[in-house]
C-alpha positions in Angstrom: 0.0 0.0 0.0 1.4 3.8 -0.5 2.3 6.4 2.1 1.2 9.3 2.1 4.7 10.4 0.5 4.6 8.3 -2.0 0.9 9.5 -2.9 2.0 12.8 -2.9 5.3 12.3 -5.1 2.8 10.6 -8.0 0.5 12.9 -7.6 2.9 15.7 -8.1 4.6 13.6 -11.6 0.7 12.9 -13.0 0.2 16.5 -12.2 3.1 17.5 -14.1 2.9 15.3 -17.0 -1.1 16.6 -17.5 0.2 20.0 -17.6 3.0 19.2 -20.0 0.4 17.0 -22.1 -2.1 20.2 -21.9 0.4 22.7 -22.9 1.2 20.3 -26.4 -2.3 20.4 -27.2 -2.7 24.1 -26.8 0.3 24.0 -28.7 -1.5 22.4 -31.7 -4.7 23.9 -31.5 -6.1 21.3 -29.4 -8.3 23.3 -26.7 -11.2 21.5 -26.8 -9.6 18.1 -26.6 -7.5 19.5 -24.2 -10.8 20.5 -21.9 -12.7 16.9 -22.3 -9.1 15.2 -21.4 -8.9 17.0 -18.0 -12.7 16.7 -17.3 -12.7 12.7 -18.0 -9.1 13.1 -16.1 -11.0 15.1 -13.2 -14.0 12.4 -12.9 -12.3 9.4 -12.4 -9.9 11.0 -10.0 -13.7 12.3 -8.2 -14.8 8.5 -8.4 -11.8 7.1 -7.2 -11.8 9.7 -3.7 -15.7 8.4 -3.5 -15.0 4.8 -4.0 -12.1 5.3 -0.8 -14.8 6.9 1.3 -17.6 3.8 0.5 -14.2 1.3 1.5 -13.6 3.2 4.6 -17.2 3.2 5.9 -17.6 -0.4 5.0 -14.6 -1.2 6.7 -16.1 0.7 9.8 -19.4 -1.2 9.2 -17.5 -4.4 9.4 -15.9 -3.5 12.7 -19.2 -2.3 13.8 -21.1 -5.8 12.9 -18.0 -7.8 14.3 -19.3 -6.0 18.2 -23.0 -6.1 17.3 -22.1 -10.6 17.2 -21.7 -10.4 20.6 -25.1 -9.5 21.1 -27.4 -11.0 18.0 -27.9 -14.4 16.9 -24.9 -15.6 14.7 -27.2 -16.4 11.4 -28.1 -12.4 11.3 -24.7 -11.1 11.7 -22.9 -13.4 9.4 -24.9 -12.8 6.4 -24.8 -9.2 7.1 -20.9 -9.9 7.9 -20.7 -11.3 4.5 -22.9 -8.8 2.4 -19.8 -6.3 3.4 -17.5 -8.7 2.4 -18.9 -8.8 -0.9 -19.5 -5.0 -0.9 -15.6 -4.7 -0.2 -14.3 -7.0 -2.8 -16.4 -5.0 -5.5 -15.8 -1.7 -4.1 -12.0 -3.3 -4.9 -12.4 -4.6 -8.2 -13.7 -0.7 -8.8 -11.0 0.6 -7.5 -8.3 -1.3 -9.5 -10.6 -0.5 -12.7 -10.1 2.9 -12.1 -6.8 3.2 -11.7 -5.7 1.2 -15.1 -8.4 3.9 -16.3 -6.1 6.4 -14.7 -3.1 4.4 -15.6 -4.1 4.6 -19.1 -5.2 8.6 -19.7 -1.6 8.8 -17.9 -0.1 6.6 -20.6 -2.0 8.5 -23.2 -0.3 12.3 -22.0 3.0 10.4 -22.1 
C-alpha cells in the first residue's frame, strides 16, 4: 500500500505530465480536446476519492457488525458480515478498474 509520500510524489509527476500533455495540445490547436481530457481526467480522479470513502465506511461497518455478534444471533450477523465482504471485494475490483483507467489517460499524455 502507499504512504502518504509516495501518494504525494505521484500525484505531483501525474500532475506535471497533465500540464506538460495540456500545454502540447494548446500548442496544436487542441483546446477542446484538451478540456474533455482533463474533465474525464478530473471524474475518475472524483470517483476514485468516492469509492475510498464507501471502503472506509464499510470497513467501519465491518468492525461495527463484528461488536454487534456479541449481542445477536450468529445467522443475522454473518450474512450481514458477509454482504460487506462482498461489498468490499467490489468496491476493490472498482478501484483497481479505475486506476488502469487512470493508468491509461496517464499513458495517453506520455
Amino acid at each position: 500500500m502507499n504512504t502518504a509520500g509516495q501518494n504525494t510524489k505521484q500525484d505531483m509527476e501525474e500532475s506535471d505530465m497533465i500540464k506538460q500533455f495540456m500545454e502540447l495540445l494548446s500548442q496544436q490547436d487542441m483546446g477542446g480536446q484538451s478540456q474533455g481530457f482533463m474533465e474525464m481526467f478530473g471524474y475518475v480522479a472524483g470517483m476514485q476519492m468516492q469509492l475510498s470513502v464507501v471502503a472506509d465506511e464499510l470497513q467501519g461497518m465491518r468492525e461495527q457488525l463484528a461488536k454487534l455478534q456479541e449481542s445477536q444471533p450468529k445467522t443475522v450477523t454473518e450474512r450481514l458480515m458477509d454482504k460487506v465482504a462482498q461489498l468490499q471485494e467490489k468496491a476493490a475490483g472498482l478501484s483497481e478498474r479505475l486506476s488502469e483507467i487512470k493508468e491509461h489517460l496517464m499513458e495517453t499524455a506520455e
